[in-house]
Structure formats: structure tokens, C-alpha cells
N, C-alpha and C positions, 0 to 999 in steps of 0.2 A: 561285576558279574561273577557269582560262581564256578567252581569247576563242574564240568559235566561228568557226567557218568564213563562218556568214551574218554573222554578229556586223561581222567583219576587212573580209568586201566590201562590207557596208556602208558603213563607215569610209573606205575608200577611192572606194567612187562617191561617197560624199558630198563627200567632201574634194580627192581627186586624179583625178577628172576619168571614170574607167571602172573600174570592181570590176578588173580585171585590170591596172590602173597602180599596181603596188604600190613600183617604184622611185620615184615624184615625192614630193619634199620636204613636201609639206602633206597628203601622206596619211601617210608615217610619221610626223610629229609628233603628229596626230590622233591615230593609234593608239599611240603613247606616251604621249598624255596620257589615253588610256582605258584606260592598263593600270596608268597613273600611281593613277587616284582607283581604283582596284577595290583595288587595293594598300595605299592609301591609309587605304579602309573596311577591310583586314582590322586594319592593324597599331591602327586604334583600339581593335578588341578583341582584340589580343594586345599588347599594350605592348611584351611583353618577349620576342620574337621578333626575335630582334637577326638573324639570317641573312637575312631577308624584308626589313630595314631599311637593309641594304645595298643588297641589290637594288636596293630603290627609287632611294640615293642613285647608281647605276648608270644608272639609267632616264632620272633628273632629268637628272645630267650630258649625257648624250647627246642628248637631249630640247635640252638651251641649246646645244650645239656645233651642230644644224642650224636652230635657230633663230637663232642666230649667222650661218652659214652664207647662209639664207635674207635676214637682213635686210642682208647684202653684197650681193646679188645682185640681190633684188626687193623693194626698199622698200614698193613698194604690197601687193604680196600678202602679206606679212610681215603686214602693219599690218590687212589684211583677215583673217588669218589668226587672229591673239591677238584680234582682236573677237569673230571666230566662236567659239573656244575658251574665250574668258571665262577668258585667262591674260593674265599681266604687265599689270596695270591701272594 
């Protein structure tokens, strides 16, 4: 199931600052790590959905180039950021 509309501005006031700041850095990641586990829960019950498991490994990559990205730039928000997300522990 995709994300909705309230779903995405969510994700982003939560994360990057106003529902309509959809370019900052800690809102896309946010909502790649929320389209990461949705993905995540389908492929455990599809094993063998190999087209959908790309995807994902598409999502991941991009997902660490601006977390990459991010932890050059703003070490603190970085580090604020994977607390919040409850990634790379």
C-alpha cells in the first residue's frame, strides 16, 4: 500500500521542519525509511517477489547516499536523526 498524501506531510512536518519542506534532507530520509519497513513487511510475506526486492535494495542505496550526504554536512543532525529513526545503531 502506498503512502498517502496525510501519511508523506506527516513525515515531513515531523522530520523536515513544515508539511510543504519536502526538499530537506531529514524529511526524505524519514520517508524512505517509511517506505523502507512497509516494503520491508510486504516482502516477508512474499519471499519470492524478487521485482519488489530490488526495489527495496534501490530505496536502501539512496536512503545511505543522503545519509552519507547528511553526516558530511551536519554531524549533529545526522546523529539526531538515526536516534530518531531507530536506524544504524
Amino acid at each position: 500500500m502506498p503512502l498517502t498524501k496525510e501519511k508523506k506531510a506527516d513525515v515531513f512536518k515531523t522530520y523536515g521542519g513544515s508539511a510543504t519542506n519536502t526538499g530537506s534532507i531529514e524529511g526524505q530520509i524519514a520517508l524512505l525509511t517509511e517506505r523502507i519497513s512497509q516494503i520491508s513487511g510486504h516482502l516477508q510475506q512474499n519471499k519470492k517477489d524478487f521485482s519488489t526486492h530490488r526495489g527495496l535494495m534501490q530505496l536502501v542505496g539512496k536512503r545511505k547516499r543522503l545519509l552519507n550526504y547528511m553526516q558530511k554536512h551536519n554531524l549533529s543532525g545526522y546523529r539526531q536523526l538515526i536516534e530518531k529513526l531507530g536506524i544504524r545503531k
